[in-house]
C-alpha positions as YAML, in Angstrom:
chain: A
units: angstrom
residues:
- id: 1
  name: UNK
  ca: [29.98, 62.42, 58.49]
- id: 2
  name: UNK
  ca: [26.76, 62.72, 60.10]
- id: 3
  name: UNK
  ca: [26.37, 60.71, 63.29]
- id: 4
  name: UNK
  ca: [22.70, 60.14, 63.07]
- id: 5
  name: UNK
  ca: [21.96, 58.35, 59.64]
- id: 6
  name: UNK
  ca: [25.44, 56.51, 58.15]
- id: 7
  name: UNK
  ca: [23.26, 55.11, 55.48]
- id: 8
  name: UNK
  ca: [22.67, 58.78, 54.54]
- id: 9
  name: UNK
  ca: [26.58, 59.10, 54.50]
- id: 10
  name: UNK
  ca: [26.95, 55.80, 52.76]
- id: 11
  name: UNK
  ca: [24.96, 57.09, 49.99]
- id: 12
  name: UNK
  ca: [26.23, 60.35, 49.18]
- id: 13
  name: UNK
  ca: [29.85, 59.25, 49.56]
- id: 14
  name: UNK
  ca: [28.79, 56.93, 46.48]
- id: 15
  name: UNK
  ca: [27.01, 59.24, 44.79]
- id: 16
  name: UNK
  ca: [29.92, 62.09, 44.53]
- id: 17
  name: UNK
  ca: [32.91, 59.61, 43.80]
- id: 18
  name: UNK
  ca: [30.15, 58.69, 40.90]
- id: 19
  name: UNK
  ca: [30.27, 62.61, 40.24]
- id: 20
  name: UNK
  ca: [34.07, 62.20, 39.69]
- id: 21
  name: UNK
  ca: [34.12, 58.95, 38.15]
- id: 22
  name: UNK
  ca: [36.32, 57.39, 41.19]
- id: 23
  name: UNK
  ca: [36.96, 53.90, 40.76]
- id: 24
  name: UNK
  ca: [36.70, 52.73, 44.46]
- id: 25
  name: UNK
  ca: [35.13, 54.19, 47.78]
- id: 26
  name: UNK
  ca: [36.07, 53.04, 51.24]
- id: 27
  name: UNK
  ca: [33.29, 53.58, 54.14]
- id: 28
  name: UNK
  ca: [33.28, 52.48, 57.93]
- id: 29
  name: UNK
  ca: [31.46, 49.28, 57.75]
- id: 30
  name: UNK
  ca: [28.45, 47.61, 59.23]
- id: 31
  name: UNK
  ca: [25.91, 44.95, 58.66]
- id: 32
  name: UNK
  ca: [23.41, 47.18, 57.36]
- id: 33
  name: UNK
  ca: [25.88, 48.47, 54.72]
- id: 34
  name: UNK
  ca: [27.25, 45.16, 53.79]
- id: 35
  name: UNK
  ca: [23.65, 44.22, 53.38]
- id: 36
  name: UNK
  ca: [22.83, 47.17, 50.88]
- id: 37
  name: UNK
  ca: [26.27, 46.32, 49.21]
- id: 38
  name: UNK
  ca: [24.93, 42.57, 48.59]
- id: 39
  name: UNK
  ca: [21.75, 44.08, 47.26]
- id: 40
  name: UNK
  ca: [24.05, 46.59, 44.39]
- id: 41
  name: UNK
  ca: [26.19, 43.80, 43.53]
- id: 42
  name: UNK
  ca: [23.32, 41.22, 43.05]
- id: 43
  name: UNK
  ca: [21.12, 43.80, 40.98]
- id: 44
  name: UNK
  ca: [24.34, 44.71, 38.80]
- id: 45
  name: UNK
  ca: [24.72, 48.21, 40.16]
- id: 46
  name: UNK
  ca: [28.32, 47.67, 41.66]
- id: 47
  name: UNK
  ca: [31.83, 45.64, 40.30]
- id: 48
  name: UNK
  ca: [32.40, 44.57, 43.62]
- id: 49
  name: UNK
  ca: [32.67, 45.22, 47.53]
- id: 50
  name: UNK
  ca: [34.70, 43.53, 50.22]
- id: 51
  name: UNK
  ca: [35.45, 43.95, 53.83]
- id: 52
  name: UNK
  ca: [38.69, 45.13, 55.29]
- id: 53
  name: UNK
  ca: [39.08, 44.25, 59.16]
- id: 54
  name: UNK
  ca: [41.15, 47.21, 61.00]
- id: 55
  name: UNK
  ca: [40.82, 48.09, 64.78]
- id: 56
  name: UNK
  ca: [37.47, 49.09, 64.97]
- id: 57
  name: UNK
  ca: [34.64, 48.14, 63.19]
- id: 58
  name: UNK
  ca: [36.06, 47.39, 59.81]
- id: 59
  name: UNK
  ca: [36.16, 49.51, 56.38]
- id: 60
  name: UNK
  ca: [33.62, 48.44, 53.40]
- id: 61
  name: UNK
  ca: [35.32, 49.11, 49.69]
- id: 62
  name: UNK
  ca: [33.04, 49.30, 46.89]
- id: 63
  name: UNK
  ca: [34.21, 49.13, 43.45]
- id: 64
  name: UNK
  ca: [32.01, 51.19, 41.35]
- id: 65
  name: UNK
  ca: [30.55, 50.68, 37.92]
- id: 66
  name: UNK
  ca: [30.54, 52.06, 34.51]
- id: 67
  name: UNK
  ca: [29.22, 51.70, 31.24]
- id: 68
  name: UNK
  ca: [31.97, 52.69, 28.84]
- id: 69
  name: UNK
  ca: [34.82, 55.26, 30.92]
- id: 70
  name: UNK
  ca: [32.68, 58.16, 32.33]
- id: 71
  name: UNK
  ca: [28.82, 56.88, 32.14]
- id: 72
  name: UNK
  ca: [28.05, 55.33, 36.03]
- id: 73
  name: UNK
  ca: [25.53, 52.74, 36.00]
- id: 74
  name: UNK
  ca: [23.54, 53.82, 39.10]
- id: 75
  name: UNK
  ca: [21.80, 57.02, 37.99]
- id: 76
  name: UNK
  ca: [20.73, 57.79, 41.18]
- id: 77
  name: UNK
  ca: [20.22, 56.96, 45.16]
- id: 78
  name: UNK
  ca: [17.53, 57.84, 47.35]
- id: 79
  name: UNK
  ca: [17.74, 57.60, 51.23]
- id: 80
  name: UNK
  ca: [13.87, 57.59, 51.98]
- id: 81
  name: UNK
  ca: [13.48, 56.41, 55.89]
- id: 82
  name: UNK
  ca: [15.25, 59.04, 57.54]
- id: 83
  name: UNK
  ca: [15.78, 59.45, 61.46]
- id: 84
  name: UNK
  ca: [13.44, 62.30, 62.07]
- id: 85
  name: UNK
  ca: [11.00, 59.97, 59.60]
- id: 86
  name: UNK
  ca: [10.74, 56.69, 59.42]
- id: 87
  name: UNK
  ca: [8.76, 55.22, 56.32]
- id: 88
  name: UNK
  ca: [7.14, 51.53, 56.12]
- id: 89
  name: UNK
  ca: [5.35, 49.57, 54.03]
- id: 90
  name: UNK
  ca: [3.36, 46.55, 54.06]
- id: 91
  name: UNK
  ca: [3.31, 43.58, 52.12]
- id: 92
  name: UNK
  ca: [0.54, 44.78, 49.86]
- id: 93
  name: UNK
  ca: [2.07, 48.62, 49.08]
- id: 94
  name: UNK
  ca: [5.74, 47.90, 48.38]
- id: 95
  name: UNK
  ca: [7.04, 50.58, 46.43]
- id: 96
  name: UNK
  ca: [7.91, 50.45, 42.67]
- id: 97
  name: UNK
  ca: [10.74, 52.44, 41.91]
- id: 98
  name: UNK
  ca: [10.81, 53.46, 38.46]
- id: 99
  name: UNK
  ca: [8.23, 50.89, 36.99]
- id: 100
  name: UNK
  ca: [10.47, 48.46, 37.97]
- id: 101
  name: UNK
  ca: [13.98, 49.51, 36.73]
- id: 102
  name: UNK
  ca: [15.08, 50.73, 39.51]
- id: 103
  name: UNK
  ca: [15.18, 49.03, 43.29]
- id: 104
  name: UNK
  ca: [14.13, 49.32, 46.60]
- id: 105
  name: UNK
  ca: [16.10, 48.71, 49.14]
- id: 106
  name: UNK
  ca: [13.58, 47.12, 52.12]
- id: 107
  name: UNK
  ca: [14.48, 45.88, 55.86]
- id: 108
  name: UNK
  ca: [12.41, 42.97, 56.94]
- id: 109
  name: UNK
  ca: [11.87, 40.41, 59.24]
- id: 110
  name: UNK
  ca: [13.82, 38.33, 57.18]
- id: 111
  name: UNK
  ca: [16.96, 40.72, 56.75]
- id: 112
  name: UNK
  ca: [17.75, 43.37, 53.94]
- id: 113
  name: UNK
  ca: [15.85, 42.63, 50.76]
- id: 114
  name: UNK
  ca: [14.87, 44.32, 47.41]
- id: 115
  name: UNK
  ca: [11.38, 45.52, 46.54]
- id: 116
  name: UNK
  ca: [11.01, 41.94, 44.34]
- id: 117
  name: UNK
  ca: [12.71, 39.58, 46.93]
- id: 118
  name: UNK
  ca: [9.89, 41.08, 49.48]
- id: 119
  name: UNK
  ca: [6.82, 40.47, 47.62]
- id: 120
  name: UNK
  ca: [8.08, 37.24, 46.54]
- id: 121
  name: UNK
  ca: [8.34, 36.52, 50.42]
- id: 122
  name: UNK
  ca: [5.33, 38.43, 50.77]
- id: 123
  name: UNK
  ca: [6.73, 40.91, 53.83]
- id: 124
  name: UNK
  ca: [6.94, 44.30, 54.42]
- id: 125
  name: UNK
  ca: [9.19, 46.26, 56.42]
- id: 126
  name: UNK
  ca: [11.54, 49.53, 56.78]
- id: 127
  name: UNK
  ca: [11.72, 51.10, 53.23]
- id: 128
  name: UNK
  ca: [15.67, 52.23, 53.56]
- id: 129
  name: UNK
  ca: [16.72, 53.76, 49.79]
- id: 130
  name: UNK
  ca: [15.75, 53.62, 46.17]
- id: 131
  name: UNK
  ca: [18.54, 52.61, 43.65]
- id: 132
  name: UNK
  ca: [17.78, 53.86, 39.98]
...
């Protein structure tokens, strides 16, 4: 794991256990995660996540989900802000990710919120991933 972006690391250890058609994926937790977690569940893209407390700084377990036994139901994920590059929008440019089928995943001044929750709310803010 890379010690610079674990949202990176969040997504690709999601998108191989999708590759292999795990069941469950376990990840050092944080509040950014948990937030993106929220976001998958509520937009139908997960089964479920929960929050395991251990000596540190606790592990998130997502429960991923399938249509029928192999087919996953997120097609892909996207990390666009990076480290090196950080990318922004404003209330009046927020990105569409697939015409709409797909989501983006936004920090705000009012917390972690998809691409529709923002322009309902009418803020911008850190564009963190695209969910398709």
């Amino acid at each position: 794991m890379s010690q610079t972006d674990p949202i990176a690391d969040m997504l690709t250890i999601i998108r191989n256990a999708l590759e292999r058609g795990k069941s469950e994926v376990s990840i050092p937790s944080s509040n950014m995660k948990e937030a993106i977690a929220r976001i998958m569940k509520q937009e139908g893209y997960i089964e479920d996540y929960s929050v395991e407390k251990d000596d540190k700084q606790g592990i998130l377990k997502i429960r991923l989900k399938y249509l029928g036994k192999y087919r996953p139901v997120i097609k892909g994920l996207k990390k666009i802000s990076k480290p090196g590059r950080r990318v922004y929008c404003t209330k009046d440019d927020i990105p569409r990710v697939l015409d709409g089928m797909g989501v983006a995943i936004i920090s705000t001044s009012r917390g972690i919120l998809t691409d529709k929750e923002a322009e309902k709310l009418g803020v911008g803010g850190e564009v963190i991933c695209y969910i398709w």
